[in-house]
N, CA, C and O atoms as a printed pandas DataFrame, in Angstrom:
     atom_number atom_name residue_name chain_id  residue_number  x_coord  y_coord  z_coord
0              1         N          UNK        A               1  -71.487   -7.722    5.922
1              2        CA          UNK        A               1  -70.429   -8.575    5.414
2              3         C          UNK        A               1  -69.676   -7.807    4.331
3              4         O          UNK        A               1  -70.484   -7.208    3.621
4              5         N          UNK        A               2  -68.687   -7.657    4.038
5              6        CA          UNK        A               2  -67.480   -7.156    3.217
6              7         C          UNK        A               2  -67.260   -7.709    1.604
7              8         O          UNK        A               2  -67.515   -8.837    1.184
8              9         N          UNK        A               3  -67.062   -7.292    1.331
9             10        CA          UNK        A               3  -67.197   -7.840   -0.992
10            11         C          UNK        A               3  -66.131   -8.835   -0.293
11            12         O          UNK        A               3  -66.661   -9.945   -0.247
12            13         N          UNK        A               4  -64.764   -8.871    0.301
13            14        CA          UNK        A               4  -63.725   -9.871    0.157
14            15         C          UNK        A               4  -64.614  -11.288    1.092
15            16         O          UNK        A               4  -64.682  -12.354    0.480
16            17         N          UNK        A               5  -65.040  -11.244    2.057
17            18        CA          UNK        A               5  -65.582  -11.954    3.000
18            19         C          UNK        A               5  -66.482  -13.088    1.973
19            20         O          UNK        A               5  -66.450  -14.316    1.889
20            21         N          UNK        A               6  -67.196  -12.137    1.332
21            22        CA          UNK        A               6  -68.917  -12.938    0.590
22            23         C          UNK        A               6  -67.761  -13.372   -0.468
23            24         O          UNK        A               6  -68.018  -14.560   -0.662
24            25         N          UNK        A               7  -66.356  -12.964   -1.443
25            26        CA          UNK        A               7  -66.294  -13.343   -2.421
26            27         C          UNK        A               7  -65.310  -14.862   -2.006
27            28         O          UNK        A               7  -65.161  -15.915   -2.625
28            29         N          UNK        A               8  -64.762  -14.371   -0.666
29            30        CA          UNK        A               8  -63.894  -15.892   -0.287
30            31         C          UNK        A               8  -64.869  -17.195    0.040
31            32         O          UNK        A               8  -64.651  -18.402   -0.063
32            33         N          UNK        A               9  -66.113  -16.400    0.507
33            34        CA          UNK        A               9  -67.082  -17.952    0.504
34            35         C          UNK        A               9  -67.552  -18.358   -0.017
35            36         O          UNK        A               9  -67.729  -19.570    0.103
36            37         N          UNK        A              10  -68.277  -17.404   -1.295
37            38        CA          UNK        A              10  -68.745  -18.243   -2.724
38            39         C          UNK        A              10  -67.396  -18.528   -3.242
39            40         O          UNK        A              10  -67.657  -18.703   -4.432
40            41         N          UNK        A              11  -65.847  -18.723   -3.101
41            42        CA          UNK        A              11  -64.992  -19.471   -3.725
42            43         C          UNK        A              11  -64.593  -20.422   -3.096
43            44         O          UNK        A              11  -63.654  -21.105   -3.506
44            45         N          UNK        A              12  -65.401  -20.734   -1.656
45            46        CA          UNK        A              12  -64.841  -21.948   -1.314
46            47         C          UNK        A              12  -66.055  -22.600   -1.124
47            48         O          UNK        A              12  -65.936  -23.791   -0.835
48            49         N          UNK        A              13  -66.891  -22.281   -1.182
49            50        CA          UNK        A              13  -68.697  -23.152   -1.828
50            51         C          UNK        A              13  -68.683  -23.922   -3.225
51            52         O          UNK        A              13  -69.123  -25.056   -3.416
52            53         N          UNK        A              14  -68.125  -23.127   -4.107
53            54        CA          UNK        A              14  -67.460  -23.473   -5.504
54            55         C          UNK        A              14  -66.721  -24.317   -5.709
55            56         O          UNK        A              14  -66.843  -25.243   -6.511
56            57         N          UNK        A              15  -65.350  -23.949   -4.574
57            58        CA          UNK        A              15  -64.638  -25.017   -4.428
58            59         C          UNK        A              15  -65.024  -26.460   -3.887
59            60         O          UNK        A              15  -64.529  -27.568   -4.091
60            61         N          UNK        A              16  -65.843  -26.127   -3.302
61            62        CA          UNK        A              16  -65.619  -27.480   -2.152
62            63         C          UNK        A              16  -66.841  -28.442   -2.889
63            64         O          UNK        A              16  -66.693  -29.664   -2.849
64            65         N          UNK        A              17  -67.996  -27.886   -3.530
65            66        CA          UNK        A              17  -69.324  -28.350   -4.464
66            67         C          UNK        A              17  -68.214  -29.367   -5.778
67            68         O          UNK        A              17  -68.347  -30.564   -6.035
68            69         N          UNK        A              18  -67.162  -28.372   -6.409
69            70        CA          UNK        A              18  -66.355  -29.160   -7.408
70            71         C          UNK        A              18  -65.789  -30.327   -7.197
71            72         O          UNK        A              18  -65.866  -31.216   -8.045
72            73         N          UNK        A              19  -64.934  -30.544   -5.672
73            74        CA          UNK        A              19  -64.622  -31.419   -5.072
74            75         C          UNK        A              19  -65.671  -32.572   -4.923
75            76         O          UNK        A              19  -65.317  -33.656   -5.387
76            77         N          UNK        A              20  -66.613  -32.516   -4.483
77            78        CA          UNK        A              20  -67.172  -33.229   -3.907
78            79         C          UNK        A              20  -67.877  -33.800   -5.344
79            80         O          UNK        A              20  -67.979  -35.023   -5.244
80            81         N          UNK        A              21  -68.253  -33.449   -6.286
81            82        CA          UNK        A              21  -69.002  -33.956   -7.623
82            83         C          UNK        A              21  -68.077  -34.598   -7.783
83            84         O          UNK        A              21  -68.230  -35.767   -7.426
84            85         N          UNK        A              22  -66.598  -34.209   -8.408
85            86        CA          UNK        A              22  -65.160  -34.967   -9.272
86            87         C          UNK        A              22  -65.267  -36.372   -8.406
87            88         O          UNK        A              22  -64.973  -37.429   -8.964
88            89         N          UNK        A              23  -65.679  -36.353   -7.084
89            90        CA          UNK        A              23  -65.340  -37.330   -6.322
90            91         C          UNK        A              23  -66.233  -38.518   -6.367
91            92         O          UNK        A              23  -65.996  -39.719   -6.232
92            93         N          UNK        A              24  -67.467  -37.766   -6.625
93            94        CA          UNK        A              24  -68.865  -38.373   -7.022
94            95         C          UNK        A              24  -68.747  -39.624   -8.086
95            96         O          UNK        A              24  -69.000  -40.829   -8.118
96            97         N          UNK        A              25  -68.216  -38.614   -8.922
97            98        CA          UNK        A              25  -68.184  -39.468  -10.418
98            99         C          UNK        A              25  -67.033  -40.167  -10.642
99           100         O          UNK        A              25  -67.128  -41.056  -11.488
100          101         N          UNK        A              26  -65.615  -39.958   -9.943
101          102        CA          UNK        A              26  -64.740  -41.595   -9.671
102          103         C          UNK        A              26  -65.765  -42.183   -9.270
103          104         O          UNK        A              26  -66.251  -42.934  -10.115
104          105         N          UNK        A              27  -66.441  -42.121   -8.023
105          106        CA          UNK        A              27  -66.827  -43.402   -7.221
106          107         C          UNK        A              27  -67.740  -43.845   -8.353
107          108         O          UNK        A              27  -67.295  -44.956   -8.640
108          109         N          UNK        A              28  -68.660  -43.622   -9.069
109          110        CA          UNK        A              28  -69.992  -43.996   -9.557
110          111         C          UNK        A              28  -69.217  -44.892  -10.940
111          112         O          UNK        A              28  -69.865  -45.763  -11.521
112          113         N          UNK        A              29  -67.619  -44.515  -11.405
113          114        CA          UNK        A              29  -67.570  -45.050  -12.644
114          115         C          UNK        A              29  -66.625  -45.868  -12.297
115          116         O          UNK        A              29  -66.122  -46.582  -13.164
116          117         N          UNK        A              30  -66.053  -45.954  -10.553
117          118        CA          UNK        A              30  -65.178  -47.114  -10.696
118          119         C          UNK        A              30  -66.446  -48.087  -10.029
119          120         O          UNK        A              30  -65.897  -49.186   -9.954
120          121         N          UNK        A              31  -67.318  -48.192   -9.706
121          122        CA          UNK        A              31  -68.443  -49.196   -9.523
122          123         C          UNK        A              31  -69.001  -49.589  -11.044
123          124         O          UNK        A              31  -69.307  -50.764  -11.245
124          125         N          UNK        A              32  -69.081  -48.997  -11.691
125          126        CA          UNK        A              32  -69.467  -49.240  -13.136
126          127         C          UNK        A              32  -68.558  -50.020  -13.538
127          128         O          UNK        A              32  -68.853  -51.168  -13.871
128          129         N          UNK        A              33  -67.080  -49.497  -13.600
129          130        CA          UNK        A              33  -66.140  -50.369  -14.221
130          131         C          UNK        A              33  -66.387  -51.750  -13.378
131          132         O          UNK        A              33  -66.674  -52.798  -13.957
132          133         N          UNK        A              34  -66.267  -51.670  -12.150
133          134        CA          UNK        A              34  -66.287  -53.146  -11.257
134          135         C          UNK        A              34  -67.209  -54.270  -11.530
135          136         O          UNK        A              34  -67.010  -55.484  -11.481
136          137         N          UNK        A              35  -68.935  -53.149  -12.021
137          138        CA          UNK        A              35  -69.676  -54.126  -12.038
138          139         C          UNK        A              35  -69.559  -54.893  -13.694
139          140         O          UNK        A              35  -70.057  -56.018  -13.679
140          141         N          UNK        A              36  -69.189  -54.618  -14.604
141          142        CA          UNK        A              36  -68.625  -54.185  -16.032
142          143         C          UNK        A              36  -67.847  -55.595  -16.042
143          144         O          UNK        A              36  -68.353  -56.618  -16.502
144          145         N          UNK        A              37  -66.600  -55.530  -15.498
145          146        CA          UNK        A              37  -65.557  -56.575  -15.371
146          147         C          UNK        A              37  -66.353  -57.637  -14.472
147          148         O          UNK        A              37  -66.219  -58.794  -14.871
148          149         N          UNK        A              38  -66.935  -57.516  -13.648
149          150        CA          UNK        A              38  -67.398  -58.999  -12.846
150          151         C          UNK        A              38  -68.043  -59.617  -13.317
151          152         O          UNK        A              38  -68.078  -60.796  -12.963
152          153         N          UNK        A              39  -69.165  -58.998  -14.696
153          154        CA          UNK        A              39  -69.880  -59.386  -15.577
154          155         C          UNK        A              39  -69.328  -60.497  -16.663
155          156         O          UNK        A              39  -69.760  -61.566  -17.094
156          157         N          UNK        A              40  -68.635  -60.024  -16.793
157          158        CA          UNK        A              40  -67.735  -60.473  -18.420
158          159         C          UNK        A              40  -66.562  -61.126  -18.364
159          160         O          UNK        A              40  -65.916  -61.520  -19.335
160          161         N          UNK        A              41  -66.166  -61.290  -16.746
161          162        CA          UNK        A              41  -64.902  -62.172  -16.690
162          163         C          UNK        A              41  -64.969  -63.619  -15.935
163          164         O          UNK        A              41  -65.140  -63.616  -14.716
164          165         N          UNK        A              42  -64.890  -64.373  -16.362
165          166        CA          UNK        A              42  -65.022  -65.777  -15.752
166          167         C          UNK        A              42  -64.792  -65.938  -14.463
167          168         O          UNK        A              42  -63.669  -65.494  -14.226
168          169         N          UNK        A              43  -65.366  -66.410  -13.379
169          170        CA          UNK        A              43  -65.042  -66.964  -12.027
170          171         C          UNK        A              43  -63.845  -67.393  -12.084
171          172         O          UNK        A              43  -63.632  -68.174  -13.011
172          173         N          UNK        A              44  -62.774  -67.092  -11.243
173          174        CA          UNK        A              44  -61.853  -68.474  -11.145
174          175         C          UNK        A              44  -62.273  -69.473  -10.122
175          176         O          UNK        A              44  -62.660  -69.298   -8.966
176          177         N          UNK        A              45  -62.090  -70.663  -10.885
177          178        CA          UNK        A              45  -62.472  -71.417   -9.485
178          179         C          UNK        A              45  -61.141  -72.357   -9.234
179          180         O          UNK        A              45  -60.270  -72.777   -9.996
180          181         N          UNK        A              46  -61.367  -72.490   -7.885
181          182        CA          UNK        A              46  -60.234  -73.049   -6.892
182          183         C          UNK        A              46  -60.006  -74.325   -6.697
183          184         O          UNK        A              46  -59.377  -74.728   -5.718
184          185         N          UNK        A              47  -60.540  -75.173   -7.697
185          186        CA          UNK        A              47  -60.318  -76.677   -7.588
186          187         C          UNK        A              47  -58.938  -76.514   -8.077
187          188         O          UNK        A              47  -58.155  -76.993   -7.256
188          189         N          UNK        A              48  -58.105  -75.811   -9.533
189          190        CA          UNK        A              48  -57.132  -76.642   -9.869
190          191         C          UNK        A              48  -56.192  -76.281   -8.978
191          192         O          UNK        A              48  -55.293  -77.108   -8.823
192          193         N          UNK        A              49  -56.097  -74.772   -8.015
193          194        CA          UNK        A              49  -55.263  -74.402   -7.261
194          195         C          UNK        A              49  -55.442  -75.555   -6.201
195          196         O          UNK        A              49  -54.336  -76.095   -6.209
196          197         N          UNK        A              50  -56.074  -76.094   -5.473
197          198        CA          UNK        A              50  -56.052  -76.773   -4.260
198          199         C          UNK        A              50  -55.630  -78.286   -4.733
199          200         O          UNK        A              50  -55.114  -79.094   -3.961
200          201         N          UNK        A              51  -55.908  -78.543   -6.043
201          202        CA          UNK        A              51  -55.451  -80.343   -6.269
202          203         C          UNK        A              51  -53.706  -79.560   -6.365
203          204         O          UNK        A              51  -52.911  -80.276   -5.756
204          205         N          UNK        A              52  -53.084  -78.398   -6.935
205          206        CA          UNK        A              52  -51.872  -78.405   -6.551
206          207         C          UNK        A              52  -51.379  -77.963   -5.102
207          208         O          UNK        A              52  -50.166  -77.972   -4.893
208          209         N          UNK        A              53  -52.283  -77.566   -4.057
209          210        CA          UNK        A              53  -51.499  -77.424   -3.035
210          211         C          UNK        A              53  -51.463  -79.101   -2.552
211          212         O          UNK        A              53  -50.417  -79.481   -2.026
212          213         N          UNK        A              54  -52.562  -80.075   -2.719
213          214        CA          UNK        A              54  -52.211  -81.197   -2.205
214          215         C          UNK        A              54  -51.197  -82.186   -2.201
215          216         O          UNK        A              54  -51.014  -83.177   -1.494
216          217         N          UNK        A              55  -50.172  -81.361   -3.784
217          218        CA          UNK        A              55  -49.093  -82.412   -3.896
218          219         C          UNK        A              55  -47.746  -81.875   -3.526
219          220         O          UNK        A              55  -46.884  -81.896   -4.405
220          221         N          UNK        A              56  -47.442  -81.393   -2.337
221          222        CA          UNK        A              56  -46.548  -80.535   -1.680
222          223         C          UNK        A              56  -46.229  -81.974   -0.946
223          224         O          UNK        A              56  -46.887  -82.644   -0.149
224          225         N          UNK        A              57  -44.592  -82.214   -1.715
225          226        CA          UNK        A              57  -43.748  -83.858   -1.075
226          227         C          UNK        A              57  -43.298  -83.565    0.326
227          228         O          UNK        A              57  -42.911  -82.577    0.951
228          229         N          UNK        A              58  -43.519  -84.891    0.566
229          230        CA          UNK        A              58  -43.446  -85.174    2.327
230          231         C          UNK        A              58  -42.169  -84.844    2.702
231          232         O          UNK        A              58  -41.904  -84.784    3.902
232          233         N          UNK        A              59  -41.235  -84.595    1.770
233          234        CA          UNK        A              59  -39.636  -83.960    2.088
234          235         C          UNK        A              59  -39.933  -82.453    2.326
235          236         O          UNK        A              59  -39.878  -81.775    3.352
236          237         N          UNK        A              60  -40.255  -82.160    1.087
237          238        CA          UNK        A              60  -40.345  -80.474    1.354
238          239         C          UNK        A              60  -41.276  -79.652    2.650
239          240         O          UNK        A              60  -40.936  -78.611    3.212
240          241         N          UNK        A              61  -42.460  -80.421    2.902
241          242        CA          UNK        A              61  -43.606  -80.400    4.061
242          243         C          UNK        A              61  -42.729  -80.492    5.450
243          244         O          UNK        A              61  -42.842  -79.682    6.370
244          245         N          UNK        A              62  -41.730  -81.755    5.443
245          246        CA          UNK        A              62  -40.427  -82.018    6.853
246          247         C          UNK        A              62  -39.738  -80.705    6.696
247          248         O          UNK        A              62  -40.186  -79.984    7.587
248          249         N          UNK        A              63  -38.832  -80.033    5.963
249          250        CA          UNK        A              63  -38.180  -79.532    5.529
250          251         C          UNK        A              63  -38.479  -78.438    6.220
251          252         O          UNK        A              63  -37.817  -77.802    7.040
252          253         N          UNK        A              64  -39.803  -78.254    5.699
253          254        CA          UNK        A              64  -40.020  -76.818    6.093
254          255         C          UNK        A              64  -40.656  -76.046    7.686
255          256         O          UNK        A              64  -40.586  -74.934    8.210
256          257         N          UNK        A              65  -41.539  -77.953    8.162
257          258        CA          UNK        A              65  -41.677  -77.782    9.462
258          259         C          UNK        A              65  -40.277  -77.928   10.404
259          260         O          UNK        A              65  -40.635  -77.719   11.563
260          261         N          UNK        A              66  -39.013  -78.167   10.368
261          262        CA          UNK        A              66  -38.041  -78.388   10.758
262          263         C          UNK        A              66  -37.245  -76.950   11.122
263          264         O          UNK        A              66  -36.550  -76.673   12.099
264          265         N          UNK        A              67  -37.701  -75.973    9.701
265          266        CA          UNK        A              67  -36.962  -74.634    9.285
266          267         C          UNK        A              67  -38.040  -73.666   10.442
267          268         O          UNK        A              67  -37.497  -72.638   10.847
268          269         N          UNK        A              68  -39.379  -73.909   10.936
269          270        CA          UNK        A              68  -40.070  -73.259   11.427
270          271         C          UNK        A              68  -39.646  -73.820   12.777
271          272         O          UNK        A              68  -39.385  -73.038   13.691
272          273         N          UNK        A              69  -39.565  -75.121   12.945
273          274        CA          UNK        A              69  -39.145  -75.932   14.499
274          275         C          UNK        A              69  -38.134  -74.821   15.145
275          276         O          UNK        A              69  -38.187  -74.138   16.168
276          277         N          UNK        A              70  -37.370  -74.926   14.288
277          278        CA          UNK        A              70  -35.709  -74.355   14.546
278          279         C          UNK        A              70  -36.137  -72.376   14.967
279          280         O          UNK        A              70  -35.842  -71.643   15.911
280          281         N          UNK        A              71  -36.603  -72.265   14.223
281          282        CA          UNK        A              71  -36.048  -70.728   14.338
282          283         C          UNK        A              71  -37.007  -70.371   15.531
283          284         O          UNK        A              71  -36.623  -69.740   16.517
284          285         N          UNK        A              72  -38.618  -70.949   15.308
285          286        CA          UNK        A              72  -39.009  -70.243   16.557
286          287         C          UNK        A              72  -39.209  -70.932   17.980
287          288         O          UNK        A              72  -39.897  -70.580   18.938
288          289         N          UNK        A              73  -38.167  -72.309   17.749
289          290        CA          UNK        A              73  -37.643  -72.612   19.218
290          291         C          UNK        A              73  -38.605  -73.766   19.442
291          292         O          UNK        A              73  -38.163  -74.466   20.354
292          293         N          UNK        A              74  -39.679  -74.204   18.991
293          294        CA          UNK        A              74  -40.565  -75.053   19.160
294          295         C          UNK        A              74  -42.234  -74.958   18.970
295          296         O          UNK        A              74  -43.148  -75.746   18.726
296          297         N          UNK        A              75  -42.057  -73.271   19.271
297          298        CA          UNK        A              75  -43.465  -72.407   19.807
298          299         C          UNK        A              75  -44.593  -72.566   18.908
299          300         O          UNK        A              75  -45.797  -72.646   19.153
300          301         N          UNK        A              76  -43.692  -72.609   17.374
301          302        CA          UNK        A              76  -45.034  -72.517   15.888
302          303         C          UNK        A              76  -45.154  -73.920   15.890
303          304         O          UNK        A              76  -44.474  -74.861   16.299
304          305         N          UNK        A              77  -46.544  -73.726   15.138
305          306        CA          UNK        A              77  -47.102  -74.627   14.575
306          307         C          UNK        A              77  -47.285  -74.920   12.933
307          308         O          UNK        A              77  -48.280  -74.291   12.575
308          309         N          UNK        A              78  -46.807  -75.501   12.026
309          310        CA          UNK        A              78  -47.930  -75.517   10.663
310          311         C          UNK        A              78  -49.366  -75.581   10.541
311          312         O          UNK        A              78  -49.863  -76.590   11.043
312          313         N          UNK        A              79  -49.841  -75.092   10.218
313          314        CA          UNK        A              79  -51.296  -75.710   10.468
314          315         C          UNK        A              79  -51.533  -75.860    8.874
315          316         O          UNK        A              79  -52.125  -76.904    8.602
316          317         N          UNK        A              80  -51.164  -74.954    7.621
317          318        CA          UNK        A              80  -51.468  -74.625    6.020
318          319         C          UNK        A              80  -50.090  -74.244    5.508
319          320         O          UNK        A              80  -49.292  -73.408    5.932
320          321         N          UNK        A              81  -50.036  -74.967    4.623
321          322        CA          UNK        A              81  -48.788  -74.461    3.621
322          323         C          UNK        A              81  -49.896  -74.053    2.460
323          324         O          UNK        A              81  -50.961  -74.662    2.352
324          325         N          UNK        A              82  -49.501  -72.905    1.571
325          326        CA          UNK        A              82  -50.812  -72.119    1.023
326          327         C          UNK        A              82  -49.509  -71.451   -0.306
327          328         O          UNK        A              82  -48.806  -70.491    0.009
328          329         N          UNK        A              83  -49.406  -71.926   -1.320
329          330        CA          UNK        A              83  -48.530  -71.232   -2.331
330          331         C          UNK        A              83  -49.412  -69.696   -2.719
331          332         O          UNK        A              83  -50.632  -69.581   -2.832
332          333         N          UNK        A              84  -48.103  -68.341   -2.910
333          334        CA          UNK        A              84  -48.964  -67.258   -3.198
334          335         C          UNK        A              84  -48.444  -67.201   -4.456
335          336         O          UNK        A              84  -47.340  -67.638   -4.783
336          337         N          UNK        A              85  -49.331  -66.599   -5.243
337          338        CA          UNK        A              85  -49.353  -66.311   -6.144
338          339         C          UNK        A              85  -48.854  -65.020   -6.776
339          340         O          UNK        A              85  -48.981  -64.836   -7.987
């Protein structure tokens, strides 16, 4: 084997060992951070969101099944009106 041959593969053994650690230690400290924050931050819970999707007026509910009637000819259905956030 040749000095250039042996010196391009211990620089890409080097290389590729560096890569793969840097990559190591995102993953290990964005799980840390994740488990960190899931710890210490309150659940949201979904009662107050759903008592407001229930008060969606029987105008706006027509309104909007009418706007879906129309455009796709009959074919859709509503099944959830779902506000995003």
């Amino acid at each position: 084997m040749g000095p250039e041959l042996e010196i391009s593969l211990r620089l890409m053994l080097v290389g590729m060992t560096t890569v793969f650690l840097i990559l190591f230690i995102v993953i290990l400290s964005s799980k840390l951070l994740i488990s960190i924050i899931n710890h210490y931050e309150p659940v949201e819970t979904n009662t107050k969101r759903n008592e407001r999707e229930q008060f969606i007026p029987n105008d706006i509910k027509s309104v909007i099944d009418k706007a879906v009637h129309q455009i796709s000819g009959g074919k859709a259905k509503i099944e959830k009106i779902q506000k995003i956030d």
